[in-house]
N, C-alpha and C positions, 0 to 999 in steps of 0.2 A: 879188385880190378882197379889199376890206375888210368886215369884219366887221361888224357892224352889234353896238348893246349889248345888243340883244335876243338873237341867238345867242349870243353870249358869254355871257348869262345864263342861256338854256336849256342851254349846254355844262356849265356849272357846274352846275346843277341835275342834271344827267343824270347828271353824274363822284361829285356828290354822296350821290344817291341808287347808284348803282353801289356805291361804297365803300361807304356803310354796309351794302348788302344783305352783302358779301363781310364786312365787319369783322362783324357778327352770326352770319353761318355760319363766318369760322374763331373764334368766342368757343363756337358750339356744338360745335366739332370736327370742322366736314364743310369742305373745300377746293375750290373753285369750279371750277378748272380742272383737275379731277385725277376720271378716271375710276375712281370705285371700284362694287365689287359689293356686295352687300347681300343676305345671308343670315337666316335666322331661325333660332331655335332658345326651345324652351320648356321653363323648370326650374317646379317645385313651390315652390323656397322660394330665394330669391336674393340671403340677409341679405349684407350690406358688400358686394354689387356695386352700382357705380354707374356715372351714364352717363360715359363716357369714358375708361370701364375699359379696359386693353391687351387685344388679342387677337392669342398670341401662337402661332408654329407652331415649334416644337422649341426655344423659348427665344426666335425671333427674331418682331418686333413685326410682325404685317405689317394690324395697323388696331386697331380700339377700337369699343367700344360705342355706339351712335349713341340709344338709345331703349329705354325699359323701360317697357313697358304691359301690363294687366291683364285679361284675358278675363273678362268678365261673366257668362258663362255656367259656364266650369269652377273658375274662379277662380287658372288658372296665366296665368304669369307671361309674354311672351312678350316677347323681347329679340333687335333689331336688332342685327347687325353690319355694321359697314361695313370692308369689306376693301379693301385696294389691295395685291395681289400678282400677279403672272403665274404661279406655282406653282398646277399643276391641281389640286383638291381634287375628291374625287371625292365622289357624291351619299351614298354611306354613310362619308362620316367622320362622327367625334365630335365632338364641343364639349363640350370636359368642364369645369366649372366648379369652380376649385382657389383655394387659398390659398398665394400664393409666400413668404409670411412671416408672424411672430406679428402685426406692427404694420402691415401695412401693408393694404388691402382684398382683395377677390378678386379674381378674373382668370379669362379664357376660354381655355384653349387646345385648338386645333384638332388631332385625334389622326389623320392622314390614312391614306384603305384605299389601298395602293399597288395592290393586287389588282383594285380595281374601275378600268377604262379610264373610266367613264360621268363625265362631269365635273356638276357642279352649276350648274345655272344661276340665273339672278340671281333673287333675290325665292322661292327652294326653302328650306324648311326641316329642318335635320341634325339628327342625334339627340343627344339631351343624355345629360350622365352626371356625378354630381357624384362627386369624389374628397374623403375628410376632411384636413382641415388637419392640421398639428399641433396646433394646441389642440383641436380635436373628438377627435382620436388619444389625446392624454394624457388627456382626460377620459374616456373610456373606458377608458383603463387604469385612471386616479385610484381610479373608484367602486369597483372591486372590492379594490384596495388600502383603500379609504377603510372598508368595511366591516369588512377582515381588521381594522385599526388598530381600530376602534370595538368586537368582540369583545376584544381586545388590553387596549384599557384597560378594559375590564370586567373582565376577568379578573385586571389590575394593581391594578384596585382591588379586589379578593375575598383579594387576594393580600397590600395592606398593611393590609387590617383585620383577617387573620390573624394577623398580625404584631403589629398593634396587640394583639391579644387573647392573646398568646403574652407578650410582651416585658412584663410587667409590672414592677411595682417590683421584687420580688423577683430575678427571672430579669436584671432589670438589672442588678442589684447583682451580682450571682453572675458576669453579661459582664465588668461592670468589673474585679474581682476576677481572674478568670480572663485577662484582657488582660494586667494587671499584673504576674500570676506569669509569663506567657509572657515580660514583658518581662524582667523579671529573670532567669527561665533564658534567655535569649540575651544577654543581660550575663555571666552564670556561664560560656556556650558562649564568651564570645567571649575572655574571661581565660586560659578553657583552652586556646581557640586560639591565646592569647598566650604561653604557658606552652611548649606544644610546639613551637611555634615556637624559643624559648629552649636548649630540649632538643635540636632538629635542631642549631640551631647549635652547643651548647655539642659536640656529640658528632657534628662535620661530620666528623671526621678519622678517628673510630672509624667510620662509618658507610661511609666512602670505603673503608676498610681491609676490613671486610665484603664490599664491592661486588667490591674485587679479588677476592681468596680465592676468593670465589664464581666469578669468571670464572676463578679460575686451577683451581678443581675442574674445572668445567664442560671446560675445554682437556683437564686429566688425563680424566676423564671419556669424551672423542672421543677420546685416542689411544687409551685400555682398548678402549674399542667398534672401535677403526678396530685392534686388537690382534687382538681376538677374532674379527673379521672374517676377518684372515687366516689364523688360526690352525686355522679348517676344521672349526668348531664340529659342523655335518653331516656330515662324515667320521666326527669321535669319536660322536659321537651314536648311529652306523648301527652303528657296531663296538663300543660299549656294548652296545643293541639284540641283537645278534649272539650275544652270549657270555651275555648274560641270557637269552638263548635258549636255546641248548645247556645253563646249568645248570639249565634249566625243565625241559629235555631228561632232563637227569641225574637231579633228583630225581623225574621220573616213574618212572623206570628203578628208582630205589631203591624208591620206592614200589608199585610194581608188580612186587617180586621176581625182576627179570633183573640178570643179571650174580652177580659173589660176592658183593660187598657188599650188592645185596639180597637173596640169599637166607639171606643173615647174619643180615639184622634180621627179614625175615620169616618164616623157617623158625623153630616152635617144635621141633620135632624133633631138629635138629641144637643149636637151644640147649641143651634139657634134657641130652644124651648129652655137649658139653662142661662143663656143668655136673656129671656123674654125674663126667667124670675127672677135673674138678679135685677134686670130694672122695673119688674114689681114689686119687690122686697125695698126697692130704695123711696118707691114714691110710695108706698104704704109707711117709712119711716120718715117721711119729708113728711107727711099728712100729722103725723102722732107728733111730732116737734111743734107744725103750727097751730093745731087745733087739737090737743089733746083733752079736750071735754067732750069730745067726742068719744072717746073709749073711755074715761075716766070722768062719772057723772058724780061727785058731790055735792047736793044742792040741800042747804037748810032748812030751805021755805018752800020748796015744791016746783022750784020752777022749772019751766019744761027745757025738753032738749031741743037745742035745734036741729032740723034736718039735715040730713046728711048732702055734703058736697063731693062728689068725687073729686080728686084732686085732677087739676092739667099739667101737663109737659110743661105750656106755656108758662105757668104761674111758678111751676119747679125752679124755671131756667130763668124765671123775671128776678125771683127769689136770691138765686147764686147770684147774681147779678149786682 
């Protein structure tokens, strides 16, 4: 069958038009031969979302934004997706509108109810939910920072005009001054730490000679202890104890007039009466001194004794005398 140039030109005409219809809808993002769903969903406010935005389900792309139009009556926002997944989504998912980055615009992703069986059918609209970016996030933290800062420097500045009203000529001078004696006593500090230094060294070998001695007490020291140790410190101790005891013993005993020896010290009785013989025994020997023919009679010729004189105090004491 030959063609005629009339077909041929209607074929062109037809292939023509074909193409451009498809080269205009993949320029808008929709693909001619490719069955996709087409969900709604409505935000409040939809700033850096734009048409051909990703719409993404746990990371992965499964369509984009086809259409963002404006409700005349409520004044929200009410935005086309065009989906091409076989993953069921069910009627109560989310569409939550996020921000994947500082630089880059927003994006839709789909937050699916595994719970609900009821799948979504085409042209149904899901519930929305905007989640804050990072920069919505730090600006929220920012202002309340931003304020602590702005008391901060109010108070930094209340703080150098103190300063300024404190630090006058005077008070500076008196800083510099005091700076300068410090600097100098840490010059004097640092001589003197040059000095003793000088000292350690010049006296390394006396100081070494101390260090021994010292360990060599310390040695004698442990054997005395590790001495005394054996030596049954608590035996002697209890048998000290013991006999401090009994002479506690004792001098109650004296004290309390048992035995002879306390009745010795405490009996006035028996003192007086040896007191009476000893200055009976002395004038009975004061008597034998002066008159000894009286106990000692030798007489040749018979001649009598004289009578006996008791001796007196008086005559004892005329006597010493």
């Amino acid at each position: 069958m030959k063609l005629t140039r009339e077909i041929k030109t209607a074929i062109l005409v037809i292939a023509s038009i074909l193409l451009f219809i498809w080269g205009y809808s993949f320029l808008k993002g929709r693909d001619l031969f490719t069955n996709y769903k087409t969900l709604y969903v409505q935000y409040d406010n939809v700033e850096d979302l734009s048409a051909s935005a990703p719409v993404t389900l746990n990371g992965l792309a499964i369509g984009k934004v086809s259409k963002i139009t404006i409700d005349e009556v409520t004044g929200k926002l009410l935005v086309e997706l065009q989906l091409k997944t076989d993953f069921p989504i069910s009627k109560t998912s989310t569409a939550s509108l996020y921000s994947p980055s500082l630089i880059g615009g927003k994006q839709i992703k789909i937050v699916p109810n595994m719970a609900d069986k009821e799948l979504a059918e085409d042209g149904q609209t899901l519930t929305s939910a905007v989640e804050l970016g990072l920069t919505e996030s730090l600006g929220g933290k920012i202002e309340p920072i931003q304020q602590k800062l702005d008391k901060m420097l109010v108070n930094i500045d209340v703080l150098v005009t103190g300063l300024n009203n404190t630090l006058d000529k005077t008070t500076q001078e008196n800083l510099k001054k005091t700076i300068a004696e410090l600097s100098q006593t840490m010059e004097q500090f640092h001589k003197a730490s040059g000095s003793l230094n000088n000292i350690l060294d010049t006296n390394k070998g006396q100081i070494n000679g101390m260090v021994s001695n010292f360990n060599k007490v310390s040695n004698n020291f442990n054997k005395i202890s590790d001495s005394l140790n054996k030596a049954d410190l608590g035996k002697t101790v209890r048998n000290l104890n013991q006999a401090l005891a009994k002479v506690d013993g004792l001098m109650n005993n004296l004290n309390s007039g048992k035995g002879t020896a306390g009745k010795l010290l405490n009996d006035d009785a028996l003192y007086n009466n040896l007191a009476k013989t000893s200055k009976e025994l002395e004038l009975l020997l004061q008597d034998v001194r002066l008159y000894p023919t009286r106990y000692v009679n030798v007489s040749l010729f018979g001649k009598k004794n004289k009578p006996y004189v008791a001796p007196t105090e008086e005559t004892n004491s005329t006597d010493k005398k």
